[in-house]
C-alpha positions in Angstrom: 34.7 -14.3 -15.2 32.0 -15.4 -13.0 30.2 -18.6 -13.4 26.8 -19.1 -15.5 25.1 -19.7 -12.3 26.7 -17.1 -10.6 24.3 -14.7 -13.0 21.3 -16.5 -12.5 21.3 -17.5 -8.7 19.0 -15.1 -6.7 20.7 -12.1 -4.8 19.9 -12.5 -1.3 17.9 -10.1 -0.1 18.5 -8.1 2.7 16.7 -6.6 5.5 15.4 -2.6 3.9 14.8 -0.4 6.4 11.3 0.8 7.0 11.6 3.9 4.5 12.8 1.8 1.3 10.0 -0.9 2.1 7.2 2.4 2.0 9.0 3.3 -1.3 9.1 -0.1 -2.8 5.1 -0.2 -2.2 4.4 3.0 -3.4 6.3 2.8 -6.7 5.0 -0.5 -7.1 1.4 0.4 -6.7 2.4 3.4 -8.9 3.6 0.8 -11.7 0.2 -1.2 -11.6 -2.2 2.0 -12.0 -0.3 2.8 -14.4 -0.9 -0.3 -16.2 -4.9 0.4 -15.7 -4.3 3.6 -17.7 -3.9 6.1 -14.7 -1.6 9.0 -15.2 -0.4 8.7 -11.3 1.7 10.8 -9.1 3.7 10.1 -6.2 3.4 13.0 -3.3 5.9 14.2 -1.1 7.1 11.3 1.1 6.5 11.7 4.4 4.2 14.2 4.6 0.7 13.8 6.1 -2.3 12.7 3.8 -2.5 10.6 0.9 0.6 8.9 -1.4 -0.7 8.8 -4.6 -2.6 11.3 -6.7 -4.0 9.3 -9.8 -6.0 11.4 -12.6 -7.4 9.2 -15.9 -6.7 9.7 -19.3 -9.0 12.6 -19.7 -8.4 13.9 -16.1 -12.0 13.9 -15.0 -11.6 11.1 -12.6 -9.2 11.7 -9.5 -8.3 9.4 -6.8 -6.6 10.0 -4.3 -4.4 6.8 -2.6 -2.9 6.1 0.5 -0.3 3.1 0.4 0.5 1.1 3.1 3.8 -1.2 2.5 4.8 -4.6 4.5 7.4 -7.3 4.1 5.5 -9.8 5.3 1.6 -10.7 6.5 1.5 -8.3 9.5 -1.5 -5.9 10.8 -1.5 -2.7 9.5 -0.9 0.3 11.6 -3.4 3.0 10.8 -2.2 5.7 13.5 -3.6 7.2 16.0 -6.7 8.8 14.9 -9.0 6.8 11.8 -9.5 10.5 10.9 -6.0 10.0 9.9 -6.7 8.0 6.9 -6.7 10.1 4.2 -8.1 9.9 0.3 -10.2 7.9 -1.4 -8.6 4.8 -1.4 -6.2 2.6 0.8 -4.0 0.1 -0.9 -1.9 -2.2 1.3 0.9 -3.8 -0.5 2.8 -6.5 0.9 5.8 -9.0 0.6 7.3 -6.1 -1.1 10.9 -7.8 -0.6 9.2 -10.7 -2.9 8.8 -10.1 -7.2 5.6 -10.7 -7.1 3.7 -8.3 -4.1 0.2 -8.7 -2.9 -2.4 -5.8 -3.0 -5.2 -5.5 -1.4 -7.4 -2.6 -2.3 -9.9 -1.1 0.1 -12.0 2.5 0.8 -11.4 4.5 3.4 -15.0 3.9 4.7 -14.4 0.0 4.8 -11.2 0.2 6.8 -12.0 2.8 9.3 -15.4 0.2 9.6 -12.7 -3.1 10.2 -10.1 -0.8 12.5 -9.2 -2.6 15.3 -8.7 -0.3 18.7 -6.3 -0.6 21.2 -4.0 1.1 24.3 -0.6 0.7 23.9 1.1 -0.8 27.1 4.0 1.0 26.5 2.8 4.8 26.1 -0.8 4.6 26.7 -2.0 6.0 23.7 -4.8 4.6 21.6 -3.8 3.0 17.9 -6.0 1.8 15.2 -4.8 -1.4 12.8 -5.9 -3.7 10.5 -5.3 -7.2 10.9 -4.8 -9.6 7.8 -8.1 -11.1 8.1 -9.9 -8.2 7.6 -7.6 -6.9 5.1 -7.6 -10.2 2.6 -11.1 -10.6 1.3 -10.8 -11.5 -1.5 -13.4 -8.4 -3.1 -10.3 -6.7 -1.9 -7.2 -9.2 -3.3 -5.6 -6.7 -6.6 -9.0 -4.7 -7.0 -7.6 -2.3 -8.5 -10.6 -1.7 -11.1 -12.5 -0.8 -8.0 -10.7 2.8 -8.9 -12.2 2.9 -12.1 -10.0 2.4 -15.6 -7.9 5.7 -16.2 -8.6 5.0 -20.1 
């Protein structure tokens, strides 16, 4: 029988790979709409455009989300083109290894407008980011009623 601190002592947590960490975002920005009264839905993973489709209570408000997931306070890649961001919204979620993830909640017009442009050294092709500081206003810090209430 294991010990009574053997049930409580954390599990360590390992290193997810870069898949799980995008799934552990989405579902947990899923989980908070959710909580604001959205009826929300997950789209294909992987596929180009937004993450989330989120309809309220009545379905005559629609949002569509894009979620970007991080362990840790790191920039966030945008892609290669800022016509690339996609939907309404853009949620970046981070310290998703953590119970208690941050959320920052933006528009797509205000981080195309604090993108960050560069030429990669390695391939030569031109990326777009975010870096924390123009991620972690706090306007932006769990505004999730920025959506709207889905009630």
């Amino acid at each position: 029988m294991k010990s009574p601190s053997a049930l409580t002592d954390p599990m360590p947590v390992p290193r997810l790979h870069a898949q799980t960490v995008g799934n552990v975002g989405l579902y947990y920005v899923c989980y908070r709409l959710s909580r604001f009264g959205w009826n929300v839905m997950p789209t294909s993973r992987n596929a180009r455009g937004i993450d989330v489709l989120a309809y309220s209570q009545n379905a005559k408000i629609k949002v569509a989300i894009q979620v970007k997931a991080l362990t840790k306070r790191d920039p966030v890649p945008l892609g290669t083109h800022l016509e690339g961001l996609f939907g309404d919204f853009l949620v970046i979620c981070r310290m998703v290894q953590t119970d208690s993830p941050e959320c920052f909640v933006l528009t797509a017009a205000e981080a195309c407008a604090r993108a960050h442009e560069g030429i990669s050294p390695k391939d030569g092709k031109k990326s777009y980011w975010l870096e924390p500081k123009d991620y972690e206003d706090a306007a932006f810090r769990d505004a999730w009623l920025r959506m709207g209430s889905g009630l």
